[in-house]
N, C-alpha and C positions, 0 to 999 in steps of 0.2 A: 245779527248775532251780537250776546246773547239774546233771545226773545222774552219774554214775559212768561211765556208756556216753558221754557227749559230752566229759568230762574226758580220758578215756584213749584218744579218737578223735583231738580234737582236740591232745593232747601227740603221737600216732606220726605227724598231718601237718604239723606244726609243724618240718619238718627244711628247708634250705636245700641246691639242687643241687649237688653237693660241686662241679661243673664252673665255677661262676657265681661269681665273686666278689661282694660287699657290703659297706654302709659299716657303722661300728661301732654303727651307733643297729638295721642289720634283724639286728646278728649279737645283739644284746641280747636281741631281740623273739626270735629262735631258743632263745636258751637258757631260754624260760622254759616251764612247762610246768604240767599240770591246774589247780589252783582259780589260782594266780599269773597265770597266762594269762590267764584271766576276767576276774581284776579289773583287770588291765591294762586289756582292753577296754573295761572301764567307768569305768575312772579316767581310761582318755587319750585314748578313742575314741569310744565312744559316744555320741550325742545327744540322747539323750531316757533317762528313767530306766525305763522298762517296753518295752527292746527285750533279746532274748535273743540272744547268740551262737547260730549254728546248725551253721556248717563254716567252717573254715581251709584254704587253699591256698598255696601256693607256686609262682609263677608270673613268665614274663617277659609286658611286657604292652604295646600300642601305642596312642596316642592320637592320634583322628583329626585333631588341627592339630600333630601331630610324627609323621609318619609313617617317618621314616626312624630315630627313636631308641627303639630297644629297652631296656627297662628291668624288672630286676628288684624285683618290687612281693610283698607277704606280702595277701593277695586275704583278707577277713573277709566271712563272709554273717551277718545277722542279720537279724532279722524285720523289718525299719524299712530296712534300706540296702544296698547293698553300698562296704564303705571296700577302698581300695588304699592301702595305707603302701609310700610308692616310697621307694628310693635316692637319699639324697641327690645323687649327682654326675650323675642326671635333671635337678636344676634348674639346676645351673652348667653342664652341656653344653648348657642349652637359654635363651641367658638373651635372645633374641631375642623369645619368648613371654611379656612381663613382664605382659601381660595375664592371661595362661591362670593366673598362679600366686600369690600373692599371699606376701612372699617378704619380708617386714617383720619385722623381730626374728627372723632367722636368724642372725646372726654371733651369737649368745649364744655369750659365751666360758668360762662358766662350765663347766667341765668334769663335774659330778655329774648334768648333764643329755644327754639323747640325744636331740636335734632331727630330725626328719624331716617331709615332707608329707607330709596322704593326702587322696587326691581320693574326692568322695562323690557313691555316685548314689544317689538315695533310688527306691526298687522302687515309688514312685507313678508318677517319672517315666519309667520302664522300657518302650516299647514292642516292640522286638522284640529276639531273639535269632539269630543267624546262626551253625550250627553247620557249621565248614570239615567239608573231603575227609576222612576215613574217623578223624575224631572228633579231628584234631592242633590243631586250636585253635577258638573258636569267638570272636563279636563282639556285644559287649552293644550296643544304640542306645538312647537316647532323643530326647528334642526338639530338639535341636538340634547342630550339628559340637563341642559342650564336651560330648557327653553319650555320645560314641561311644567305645567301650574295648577294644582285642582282646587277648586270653589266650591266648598263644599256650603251651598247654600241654605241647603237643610229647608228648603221653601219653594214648591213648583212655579213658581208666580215670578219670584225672583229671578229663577231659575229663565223662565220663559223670555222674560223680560228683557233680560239681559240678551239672550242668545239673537231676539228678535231685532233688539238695535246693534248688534254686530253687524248682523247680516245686513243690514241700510248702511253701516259705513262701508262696510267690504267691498259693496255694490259702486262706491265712490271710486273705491282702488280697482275697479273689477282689472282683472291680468289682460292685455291684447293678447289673442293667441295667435301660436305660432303660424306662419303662413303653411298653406298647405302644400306638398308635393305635385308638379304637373302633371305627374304619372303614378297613379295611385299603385299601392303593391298589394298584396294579399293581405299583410300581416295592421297595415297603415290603416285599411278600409274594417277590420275586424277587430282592432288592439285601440282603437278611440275610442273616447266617452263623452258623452252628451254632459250638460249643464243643466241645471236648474230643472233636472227630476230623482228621482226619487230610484233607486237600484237597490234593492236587498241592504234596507235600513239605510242607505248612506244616501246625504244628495250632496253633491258636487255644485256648490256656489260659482256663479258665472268670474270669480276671485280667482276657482282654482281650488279655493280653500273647502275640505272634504268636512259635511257634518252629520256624524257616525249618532247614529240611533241606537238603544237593546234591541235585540232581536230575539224572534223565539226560542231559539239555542240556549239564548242568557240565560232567560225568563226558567227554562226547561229546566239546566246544570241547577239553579238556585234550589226548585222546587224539587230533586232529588237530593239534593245533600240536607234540607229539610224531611223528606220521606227518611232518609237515613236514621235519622235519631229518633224515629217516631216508632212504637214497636207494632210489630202487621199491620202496619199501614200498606195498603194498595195506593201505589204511583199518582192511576189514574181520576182515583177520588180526592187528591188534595189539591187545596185550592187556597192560595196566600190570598189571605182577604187587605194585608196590608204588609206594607215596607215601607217603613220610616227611618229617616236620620236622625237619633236624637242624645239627649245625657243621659248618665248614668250618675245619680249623687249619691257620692260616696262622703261620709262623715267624717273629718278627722278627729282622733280621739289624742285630749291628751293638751289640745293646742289650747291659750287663754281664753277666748273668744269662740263662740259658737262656729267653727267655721267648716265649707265641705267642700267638696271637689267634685268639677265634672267629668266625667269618662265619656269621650264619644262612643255612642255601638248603634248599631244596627241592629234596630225591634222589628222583630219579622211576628204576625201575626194571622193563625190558621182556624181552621172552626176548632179545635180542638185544645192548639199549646198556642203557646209564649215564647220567644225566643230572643234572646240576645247572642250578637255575633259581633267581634272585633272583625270590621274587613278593613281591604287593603283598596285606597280609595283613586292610589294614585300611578299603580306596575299592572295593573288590569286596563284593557289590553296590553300586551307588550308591546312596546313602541319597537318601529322597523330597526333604528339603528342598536336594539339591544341584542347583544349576542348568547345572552343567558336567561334562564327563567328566575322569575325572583324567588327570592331565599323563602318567604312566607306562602302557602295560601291565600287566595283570597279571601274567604271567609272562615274562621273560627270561633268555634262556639263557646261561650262564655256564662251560658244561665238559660235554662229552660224548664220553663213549667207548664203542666197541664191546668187546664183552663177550670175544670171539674174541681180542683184545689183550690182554688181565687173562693175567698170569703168575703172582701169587699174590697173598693177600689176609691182612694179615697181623691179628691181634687181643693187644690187650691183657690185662693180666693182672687189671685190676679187673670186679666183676662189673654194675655199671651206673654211671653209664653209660656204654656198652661200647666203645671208639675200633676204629676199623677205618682201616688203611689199605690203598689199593687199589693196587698195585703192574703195570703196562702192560709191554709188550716192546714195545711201539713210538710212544715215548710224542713221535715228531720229526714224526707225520704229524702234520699237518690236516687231512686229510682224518676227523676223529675225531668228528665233532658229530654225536652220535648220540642213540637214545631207550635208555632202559633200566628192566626191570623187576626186582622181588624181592618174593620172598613173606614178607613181613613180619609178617602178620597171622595166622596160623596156629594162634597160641599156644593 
């Protein structure tokens, strides 16, 4: 450690989503690269001196008592934690939370230094994992509302990737379990659960630590609140050909500079509509220790067209990631709140 194979892994995912902007302390942390990387980690990050870097990501991420602020975070797995080194303008957009952050000796004006937060879950505290609709983000939990973090990766690959070298470290920590009673009882022999298979979406890491699948239920709920907005639509003939995490660019008018903004939503895509949905990426499921349902929906709908309306669909010249715009012939009706799929996954 480090090896040559984890040096030149983790320099190709060490890149920042050219679409995302960041402050000058994560564009530092981008530019560095194989054994420099390392020891960054270990000179500014790590905790303990016999933990190993294992994977880097790049990701936007939600924490459960800000749920409405998305925030570009450089995601570190190591054998002892997972750190999130966020964006500075996380904590000045959020200064209502002076609890959640601890934000003392941040004006350093010193310039040769590049200040940023990172919030730390340490993989003791780790109980479940929640892996979203067809791999676009997935939600770490532990013990309590400080301990819950969603990645919204917007990429299955990522997505995968990441979940897969969890589960090789977890496997480091796996829990000893508890010894067993010499007298088994009724409730003892019927109330345990096996490890390292697969139960109604979940499987239970030999950790301890639970990793929570969609289930058809999900899948189901989605694909009726889509039938809803659709008019005589029959249940059983629609079919979401796609679900993606993606932006919404919206123009600002008015400002010097040609400049626009992203909207996260969720493009849901049917044989027939189009659909855009604001959801709620990080109070879905409810976690055990919540005693109330959240204020929001999980999905709300924000723009839907039928697909019959689509006059052309125009595509940019970069090759990821890829801007699409979708161009209507009859974009005056409202009558347009519709469902829409696309075959996305194909690849």
């Amino acid at each position: 450690y480090p090896s040559e194979f984890l040096m030149q892994k983790i320099t190709e995912d060490n890149q920042i989503p050219v679409h995302l902007r960041v402050s000058v302390s994560l564009q530092y942390v981008a530019g560095l690269k194989g054994n420099a990387l390392v020891e960054f980690f270990h000179g500014s990050i790590a905790e303990v001196e016999n933990e190993e870097l294992r994977h880097l990501m790049w990701s936007s991420v939600l924490f459960y008592k800000t749920p409405n602020v998305e925030v570009m975070a450089c995601v570190l797995l190591s054998t002892k934690a997972i750190y999130f080194l966020l964006d500075d303008s996380f904590i000045h957009a959020d200064e209502h939370q002076s609890d959640f952050w601890k934000k003392e000796n941040l004006d350093c004006k010193n310039s040769s230094f590049h200040l940023s937060c990172c919030y730390v879950l340490k993989l003791n505290d780790l109980q479940s994992v929640n892996v979203g609709l067809f791999d676009q983000y997935f939600r770490i939990t532990g013990h309590s509302a400080d301990h819950i973090v969603t990645c919204l990766t917007r990429d299955s690959y990522n997505t995968h990737t990441f979940i897969q070298q969890l589960m090789a470290v977890l496997s480091l920590l796996a829990r000893t379990p508890s010894p067993e009673p010499v007298d088994k009882d009724f409730y003892s022999e019927f109330g345990s659960k096996n490890t390292g298979k697969m139960e109604n979406y979940e499987l239970i890491h030999s950790s301890r630590v639970k990793f929570i699948y969609p289930n058809e239920e999900e899948i189901g709920d989605l694909a009726f609140l889509v039938a809803e907005k659709m008019d005589g639509l029959n249940l059983q003939s629609l079919n979401i050909l796609l679900y993606v995490l993606a932006f919404q660019v919206n123009h600002v008018e008015g400002s010097a500079q040609n400049t626009s903004s992203l909207q996260p939503k969720t493009l849901i895509l049917t044989s027939s509509d189009l659909f855009l949905f604001d959801e709620d990426y990080i109070s879905y499921p409810l976690p055990e220790f919540a005693k109330e349902p959240p204020k929001r929906d999980k999905y709300q709908l924000t723009d839907g067209r039928r697909i019959r309306d689509l006059d052309r669909v125009l595509m940019g010249y970069q090759t990821y990631p890829q801007a699409l715009t979708f161009v209507f012939d009859d974009v005056q009706n409202q009558d347009l709140m519709q469902n829409l799929t696309l075959d996305h996954f194909g690849e």
